[in-house]
KOLTORLO-996771 format. One record per residue (C-alpha): residue in one letter; x, y, z; residue number from 1. Coordinates in steps of 0.02 Angstrom, whole numbers, plus 32768, in hexadecimal, padded with zeros to 4 digits. Each point is the difference from the previous one (the first is absolute). Layout:
N
   r     c1     c2     c3     k
   A      X      Y      Z   NUM
...
end
This chain:
413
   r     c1     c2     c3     k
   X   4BC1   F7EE   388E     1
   X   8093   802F   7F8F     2
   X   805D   80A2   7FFF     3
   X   7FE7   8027   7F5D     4
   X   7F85   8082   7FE1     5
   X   7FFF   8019   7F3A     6
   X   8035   7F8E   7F7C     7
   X   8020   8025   7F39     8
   X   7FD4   7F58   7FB1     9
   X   8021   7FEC   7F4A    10
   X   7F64   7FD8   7FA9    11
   X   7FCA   7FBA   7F80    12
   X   7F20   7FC8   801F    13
   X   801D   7F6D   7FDC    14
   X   7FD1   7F73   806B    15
   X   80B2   7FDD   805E    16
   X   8014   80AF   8023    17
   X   7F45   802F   8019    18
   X   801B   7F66   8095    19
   X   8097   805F   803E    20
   X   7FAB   80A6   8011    21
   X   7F86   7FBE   805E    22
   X   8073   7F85   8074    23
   X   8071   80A3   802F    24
   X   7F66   805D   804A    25
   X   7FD5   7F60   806C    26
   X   80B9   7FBB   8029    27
   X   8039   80AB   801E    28
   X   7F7B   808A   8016    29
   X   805C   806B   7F98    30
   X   7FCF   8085   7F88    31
   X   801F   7FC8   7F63    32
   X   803A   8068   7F56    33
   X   7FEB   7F9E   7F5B    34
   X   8070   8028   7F67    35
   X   7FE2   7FC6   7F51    36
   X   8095   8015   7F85    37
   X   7FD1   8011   7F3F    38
   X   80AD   7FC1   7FB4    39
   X   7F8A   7FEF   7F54    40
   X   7FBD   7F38   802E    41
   X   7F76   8027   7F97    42
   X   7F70   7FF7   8088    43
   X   7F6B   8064   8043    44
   X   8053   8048   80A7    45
   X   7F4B   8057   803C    46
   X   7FB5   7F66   8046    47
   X   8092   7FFF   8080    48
   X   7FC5   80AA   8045    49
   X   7F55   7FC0   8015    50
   X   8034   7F64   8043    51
   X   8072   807A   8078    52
   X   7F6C   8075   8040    53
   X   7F97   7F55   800B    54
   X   807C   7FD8   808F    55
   X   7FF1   809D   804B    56
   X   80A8   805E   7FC4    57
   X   7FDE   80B0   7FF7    58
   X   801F   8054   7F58    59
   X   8098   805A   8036    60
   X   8051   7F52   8024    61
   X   7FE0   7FCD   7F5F    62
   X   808C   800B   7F81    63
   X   8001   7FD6   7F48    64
   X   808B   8033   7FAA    65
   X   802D   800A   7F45    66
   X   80C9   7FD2   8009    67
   X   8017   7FB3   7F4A    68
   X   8066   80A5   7FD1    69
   X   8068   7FDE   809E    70
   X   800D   7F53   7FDB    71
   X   8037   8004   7F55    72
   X   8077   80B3   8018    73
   X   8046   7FCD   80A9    74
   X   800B   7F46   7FFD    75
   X   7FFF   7F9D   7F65    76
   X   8051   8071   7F9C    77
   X   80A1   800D   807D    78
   X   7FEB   7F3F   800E    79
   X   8001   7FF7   7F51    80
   X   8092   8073   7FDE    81
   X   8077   7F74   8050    82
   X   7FB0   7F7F   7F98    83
   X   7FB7   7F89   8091    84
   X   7FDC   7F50   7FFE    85
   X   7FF1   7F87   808A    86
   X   803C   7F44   7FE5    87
   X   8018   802A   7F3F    88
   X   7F3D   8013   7FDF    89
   X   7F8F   806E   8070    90
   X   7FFC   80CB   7FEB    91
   X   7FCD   800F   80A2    92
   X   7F40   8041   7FFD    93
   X   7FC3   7FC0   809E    94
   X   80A6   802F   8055    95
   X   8015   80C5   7FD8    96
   X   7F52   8020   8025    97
   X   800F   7FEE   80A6    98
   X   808E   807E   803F    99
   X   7F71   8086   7FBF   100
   X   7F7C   7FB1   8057   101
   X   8063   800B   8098   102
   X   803C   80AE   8000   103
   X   7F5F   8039   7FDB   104
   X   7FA8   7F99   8076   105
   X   808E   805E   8085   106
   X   7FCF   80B5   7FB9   107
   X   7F48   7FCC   801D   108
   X   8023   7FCD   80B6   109
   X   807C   80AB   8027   110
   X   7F5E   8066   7FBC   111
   X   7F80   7FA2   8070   112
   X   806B   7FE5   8084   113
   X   7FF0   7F59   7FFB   114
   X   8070   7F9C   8074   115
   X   7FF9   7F56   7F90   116
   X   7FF7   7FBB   7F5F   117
   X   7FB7   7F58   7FC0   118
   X   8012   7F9E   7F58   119
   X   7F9F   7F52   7FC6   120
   X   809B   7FAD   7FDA   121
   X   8003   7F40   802B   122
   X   8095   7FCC   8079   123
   X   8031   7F81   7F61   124
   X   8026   8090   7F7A   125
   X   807B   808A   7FC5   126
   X   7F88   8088   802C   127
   X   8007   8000   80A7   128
   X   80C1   8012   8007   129
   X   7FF2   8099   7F69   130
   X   7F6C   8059   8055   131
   X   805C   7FED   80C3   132
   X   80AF   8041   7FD6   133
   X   7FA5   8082   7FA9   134
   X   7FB3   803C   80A6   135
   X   8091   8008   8064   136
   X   8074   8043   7F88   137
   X   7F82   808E   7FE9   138
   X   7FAF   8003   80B9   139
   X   8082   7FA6   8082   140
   X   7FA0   7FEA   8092   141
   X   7F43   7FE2   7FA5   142
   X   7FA9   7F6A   803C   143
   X   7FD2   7F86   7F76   144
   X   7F72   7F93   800F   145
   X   7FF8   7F66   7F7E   146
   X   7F5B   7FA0   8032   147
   X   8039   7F64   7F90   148
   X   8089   7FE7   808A   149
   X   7F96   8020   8084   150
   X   7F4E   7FBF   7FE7   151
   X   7FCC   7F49   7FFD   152
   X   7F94   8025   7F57   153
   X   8069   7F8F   7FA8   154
   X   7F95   7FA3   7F77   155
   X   7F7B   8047   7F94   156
   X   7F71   7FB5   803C   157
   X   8033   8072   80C4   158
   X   8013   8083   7F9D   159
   X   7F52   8004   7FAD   160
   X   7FAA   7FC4   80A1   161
   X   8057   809B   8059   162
   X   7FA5   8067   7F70   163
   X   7F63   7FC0   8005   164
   X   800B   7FF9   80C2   165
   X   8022   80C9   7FFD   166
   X   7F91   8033   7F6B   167
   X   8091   8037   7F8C   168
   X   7FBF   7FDB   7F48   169
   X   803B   7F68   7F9E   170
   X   8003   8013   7F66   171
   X   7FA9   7F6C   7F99   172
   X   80BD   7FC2   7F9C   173
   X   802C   7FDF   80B7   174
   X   7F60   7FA7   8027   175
   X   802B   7F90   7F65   176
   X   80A3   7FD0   8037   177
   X   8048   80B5   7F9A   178
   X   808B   8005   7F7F   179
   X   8094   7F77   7FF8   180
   X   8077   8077   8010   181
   X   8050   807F   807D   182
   X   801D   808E   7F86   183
   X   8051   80B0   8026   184
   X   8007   8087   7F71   185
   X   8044   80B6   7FE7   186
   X   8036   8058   7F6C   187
   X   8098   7F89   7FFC   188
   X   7FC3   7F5A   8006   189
   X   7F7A   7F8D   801F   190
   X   802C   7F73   806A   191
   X   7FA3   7F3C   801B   192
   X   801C   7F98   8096   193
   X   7FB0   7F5F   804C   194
   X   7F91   7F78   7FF5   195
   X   802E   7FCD   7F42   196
   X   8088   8035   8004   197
   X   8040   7FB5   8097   198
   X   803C   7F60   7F99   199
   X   8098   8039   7F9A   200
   X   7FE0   7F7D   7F88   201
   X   7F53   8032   7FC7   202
   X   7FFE   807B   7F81   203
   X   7FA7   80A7   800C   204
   X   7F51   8001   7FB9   205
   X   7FFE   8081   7F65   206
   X   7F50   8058   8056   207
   X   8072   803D   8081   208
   X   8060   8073   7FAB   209
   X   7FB1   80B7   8013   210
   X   8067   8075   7FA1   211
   X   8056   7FB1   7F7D   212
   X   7FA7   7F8B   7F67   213
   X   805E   7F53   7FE4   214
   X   8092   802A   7F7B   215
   X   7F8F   7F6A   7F9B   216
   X   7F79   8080   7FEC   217
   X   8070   809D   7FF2   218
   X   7FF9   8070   7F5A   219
   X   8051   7FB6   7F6D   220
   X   803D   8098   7FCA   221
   X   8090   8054   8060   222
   X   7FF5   80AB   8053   223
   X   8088   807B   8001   224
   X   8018   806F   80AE   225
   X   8076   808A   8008   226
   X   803C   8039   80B4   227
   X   8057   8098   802B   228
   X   806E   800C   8097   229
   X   8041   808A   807B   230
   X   8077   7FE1   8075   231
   X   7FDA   7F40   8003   232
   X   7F34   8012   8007   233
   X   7F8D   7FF2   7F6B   234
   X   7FBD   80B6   7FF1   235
   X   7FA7   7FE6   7F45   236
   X   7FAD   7F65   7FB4   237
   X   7FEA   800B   7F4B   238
   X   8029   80A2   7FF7   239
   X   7F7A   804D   8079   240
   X   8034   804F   80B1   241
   X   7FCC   7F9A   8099   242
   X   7FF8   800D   80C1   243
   X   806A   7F5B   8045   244
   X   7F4D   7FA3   8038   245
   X   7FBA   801B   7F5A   246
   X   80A1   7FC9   7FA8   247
   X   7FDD   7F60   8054   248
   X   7F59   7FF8   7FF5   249
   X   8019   7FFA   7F43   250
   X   8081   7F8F   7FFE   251
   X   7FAD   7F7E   8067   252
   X   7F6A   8036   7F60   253
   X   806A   7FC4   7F80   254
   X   806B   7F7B   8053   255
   X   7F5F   7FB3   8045   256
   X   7FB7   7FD6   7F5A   257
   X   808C   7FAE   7FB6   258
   X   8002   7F8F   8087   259
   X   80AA   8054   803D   260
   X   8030   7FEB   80CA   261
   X   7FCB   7F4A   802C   262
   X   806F   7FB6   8098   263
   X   7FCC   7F5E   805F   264
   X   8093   7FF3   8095   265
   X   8023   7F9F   808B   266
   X   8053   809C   8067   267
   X   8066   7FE8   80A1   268
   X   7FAD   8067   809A   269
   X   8058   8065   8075   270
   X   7FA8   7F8F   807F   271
   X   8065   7F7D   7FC1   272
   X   7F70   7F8D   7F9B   273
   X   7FED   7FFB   7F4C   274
   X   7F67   803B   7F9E   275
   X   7FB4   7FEB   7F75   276
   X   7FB2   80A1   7FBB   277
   X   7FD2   803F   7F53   278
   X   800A   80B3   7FAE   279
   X   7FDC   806C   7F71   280
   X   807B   808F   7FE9   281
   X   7FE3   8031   7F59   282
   X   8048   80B7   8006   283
   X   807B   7FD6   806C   284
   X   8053   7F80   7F9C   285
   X   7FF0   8089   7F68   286
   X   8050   8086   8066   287
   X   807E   7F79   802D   288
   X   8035   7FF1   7F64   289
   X   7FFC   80A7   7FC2   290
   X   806C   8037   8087   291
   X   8081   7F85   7FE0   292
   X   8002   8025   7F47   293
   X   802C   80CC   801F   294
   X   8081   7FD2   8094   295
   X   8058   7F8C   7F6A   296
   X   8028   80A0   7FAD   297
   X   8009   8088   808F   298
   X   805F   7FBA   8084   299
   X   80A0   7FE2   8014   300
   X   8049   7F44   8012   301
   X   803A   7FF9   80A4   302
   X   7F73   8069   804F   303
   X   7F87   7F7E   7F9E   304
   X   8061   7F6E   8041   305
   X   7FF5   804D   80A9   306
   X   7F50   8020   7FF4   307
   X   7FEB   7F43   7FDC   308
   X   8072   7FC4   8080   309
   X   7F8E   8067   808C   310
   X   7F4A   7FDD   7FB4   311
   X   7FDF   7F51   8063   312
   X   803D   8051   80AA   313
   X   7F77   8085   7FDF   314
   X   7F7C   7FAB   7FC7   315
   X   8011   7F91   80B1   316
   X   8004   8097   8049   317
   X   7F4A   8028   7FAD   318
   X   7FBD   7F5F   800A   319
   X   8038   7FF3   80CB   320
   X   7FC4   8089   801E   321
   X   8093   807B   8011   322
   X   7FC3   808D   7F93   323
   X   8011   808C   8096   324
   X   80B2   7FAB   8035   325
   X   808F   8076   7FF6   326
   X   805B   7F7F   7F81   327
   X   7F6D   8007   7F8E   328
   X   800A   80A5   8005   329
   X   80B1   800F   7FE6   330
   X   7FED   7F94   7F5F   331
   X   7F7C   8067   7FCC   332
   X   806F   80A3   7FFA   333
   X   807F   7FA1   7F88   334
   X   7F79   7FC2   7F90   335
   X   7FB0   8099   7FF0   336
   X   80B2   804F   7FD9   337
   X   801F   7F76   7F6E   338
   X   7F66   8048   7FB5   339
   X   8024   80A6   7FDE   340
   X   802F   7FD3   7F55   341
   X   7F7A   7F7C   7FCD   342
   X   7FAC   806A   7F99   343
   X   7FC8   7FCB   7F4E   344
   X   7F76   7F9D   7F9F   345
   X   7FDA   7F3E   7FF9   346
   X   7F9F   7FAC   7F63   347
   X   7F95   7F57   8049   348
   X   7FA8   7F7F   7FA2   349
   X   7F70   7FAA   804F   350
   X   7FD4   7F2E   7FDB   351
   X   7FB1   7F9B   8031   352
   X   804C   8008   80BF   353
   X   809D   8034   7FCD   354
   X   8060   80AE   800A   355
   X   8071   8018   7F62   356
   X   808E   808C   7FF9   357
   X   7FE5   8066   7F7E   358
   X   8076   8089   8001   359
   X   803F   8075   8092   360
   X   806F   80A3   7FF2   361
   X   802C   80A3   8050   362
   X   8023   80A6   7FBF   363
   X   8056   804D   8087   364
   X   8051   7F7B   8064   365
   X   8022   7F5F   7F9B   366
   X   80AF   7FBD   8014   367
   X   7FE9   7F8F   7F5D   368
   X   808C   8054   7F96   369
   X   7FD8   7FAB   7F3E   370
   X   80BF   804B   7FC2   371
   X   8042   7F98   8087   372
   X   7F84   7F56   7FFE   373
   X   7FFF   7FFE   7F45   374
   X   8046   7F59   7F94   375
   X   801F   8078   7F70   376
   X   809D   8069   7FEF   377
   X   7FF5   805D   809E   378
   X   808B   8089   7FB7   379
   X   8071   7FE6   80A1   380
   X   7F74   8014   8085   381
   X   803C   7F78   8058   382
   X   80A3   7F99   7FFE   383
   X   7FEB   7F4D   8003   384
   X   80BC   7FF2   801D   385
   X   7FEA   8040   80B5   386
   X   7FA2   7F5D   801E   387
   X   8094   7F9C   8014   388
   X   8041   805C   8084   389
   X   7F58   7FF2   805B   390
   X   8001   7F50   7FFC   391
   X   80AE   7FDB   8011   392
   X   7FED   8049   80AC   393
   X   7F6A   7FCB   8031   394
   X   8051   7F50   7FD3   395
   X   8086   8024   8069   396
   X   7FDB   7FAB   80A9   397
   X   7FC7   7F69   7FA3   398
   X   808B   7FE8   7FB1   399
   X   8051   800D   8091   400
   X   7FA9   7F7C   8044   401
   X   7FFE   7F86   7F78   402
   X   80E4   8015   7FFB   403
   X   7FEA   7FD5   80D3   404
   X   7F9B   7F77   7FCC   405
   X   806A   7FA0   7F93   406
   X   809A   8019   8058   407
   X   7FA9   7FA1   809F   408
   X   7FC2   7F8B   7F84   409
   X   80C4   7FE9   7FC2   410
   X   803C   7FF8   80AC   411
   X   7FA8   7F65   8022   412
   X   8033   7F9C   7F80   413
end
């Protein structure tokens, strides 16, 4: 008999994790808290209570938790702020849901005391890494129990058998061999793995898209959004006040019916395997844009360049998992200091799957000086004469070089 004597499993009712519930009580004889996060994936999360009391959880170790306020405030909008992208493509939706997942999944256990923690992550993904570092960074010495690595349920058809062997409901798309995809959704994102999809050379079957019409079938007529922004977040869209899980809410409204956030990418794990996944992002990659438009005329050019020159290292950071590391964190303190002064408006145009700069300014903290960019008579603004000096020593060292070079080149002849 194991040692542990409670365990917090994250929980979703569905089948995988419905089969994990019930394999912890057998495999371990623990007691067994279940916690459903509602980062906005656009379910019914009530059926996982019942499912939860079916099993014989008591009701006080049953959580369901609304965190798309803390998702959006705490975790996409910081991620945002630094302009993340992994590999040039993905904005991350899968990966910064999970340091929230874990920490709460850690405040759960310090409130039951609970003395472990379980996830359904397979031993082949990201997940596992991003939910596990999450754990001890917030928990040191917590036990961690990942079934996937530990069972011999390896195939679908064990799985189900286990089910039907230990009464746990199956629900008839399983029966029927379910969906082709492994999908995961929050507020962010919604993500499609698997089967299909699994051939990088077949192309993605239009029904699967969720969120987001095909830009074929998307309005002919453009559609104007206007964005406000404090601090670097999106406080306002079109002119009306908004909490930050609303703002995206909204976006991924508009962006999703102009076909807007489409990305089919063959992503390299952490694991060290490439994968095929696609996504629909269609707020993010508004938000995206938006925030690079009021940065263009709030930030100065250095800081920006900086900014750029860090985002890859912090995205890996996200996507591996790092988000409670002390180097994230430390990044995290600059970014947020660069965005003191992004403050201003944006102007987008929506089409047909594209995003389309409209405009962008700030009142109080735009460093676009006209009486210095202007082609018209500037009245002595700026000198064009000091340019020469500028380049003349910036030249300097090549010239150098070149005057070295042809006096080896003479000295051989």
């Amino acid at each position: 008999m194991s040692d542990v004597k409670k365990a917090v499993l994250a929980y979703s009712g569905g089948l995988d994790t419905s089969v994990i519930l019930k394999w912890l009580q057998d495999s371990y004889g623990c007691e067994v808290v279940t916690f459903t996060a509602d980062l906005g994936q656009g379910e019914e999360l009530d059926p996982a209570r019942e499912k939860a009391l079916k099993f014989g959880i008591r009701p006080e170790n049953i959580f369901i938790d609304d965190l798309r306020e803390e998702f959006v405030r705490d975790f996409v909008f910081p991620m945002f702020r630094a302009n993340a992208i992994y590999e040039g493509e993905y904005l991350l939706g899968t990966s910064i849901a999970r340091p929230l997942i874990a920490k709460r999944q850690i405040e759960i256990a310090r409130l039951t005391g609970a003395d472990a923690v379980s996830h359904g992550a397979t031993g082949k993904g990201n997940d596992q890494v991003r939910f596990e570092l999450g754990y001890y960074a917030l928990m040191p010495n917590v036990k961690v129990i990942a079934p996937w690595r530990e069972w011999d349920l390896l195939s679908r058809e064990k799985l189900l058998a286990y089910a039907e062997q230990h009464g746990i409901p199956i629900e008839m798309k399983h029966k029927a061999g379910g969906s082709p995809y492994s999908m995961d959704a929050n507020l962010l994102h919604i993500s499609y793995e698997g089967r299909h999809l699994e051939d990088p050379s077949a192309e993605a079957e239009e029904s699967m898209w969720r969120w987001t019409v095909s830009p074929e079938a998307a309005p002919d007529a453009a559609e104007y959004v206007d964005l406000e922004f404090a601090r670097g977040d999106i406080v306002a869209v079109n002119g009306q006040a908004m909490s930050p899980a609303t703002v995206l809410a909204e976006l991924n409204r508009l962006g999703g019916r102009h076909g807007i956030g489409r990305l089919d990418l063959v992503e390299n794990r952490y694991v060290g395997m490439k994968s095929r996944g696609c996504y629909e992002t269609p707020g993010g990659t508004i938000m995206l844009k938006a925030h690079r438009a009021i940065e263009s005329v709030c930030l100065d050019r250095e800081v920006a360049h900086l900014k750029d020159d860090l985002m890859p290292r912090y995205a890996s950071l996200i996507y591996n998992g790092y988000w409670w590391a002390p180097e994230r964190r430390a990044l995290q303190v600059l970014i947020d200091h660069t965005q003191q002064s992004v403050n201003g408006w944006v102007r987008l145009k929506l089409y047909k799957g594209n995003v389309i700069l409209v405009s962008r300014d700030s009142k109080s903290d735009s460093l676009f000086d006209p009486n210095i960019a202007t082609f018209e008579d500037d009245a002595g603004a700026y000198d064009q004469k000091d340019a020469a000096g500028f380049i003349k020593l910036n030249a300097l060292r090549m010239r150098i070089a070149e005057n070295a070079r042809v006096k080896r080149a003479g000295s051989t002849d």
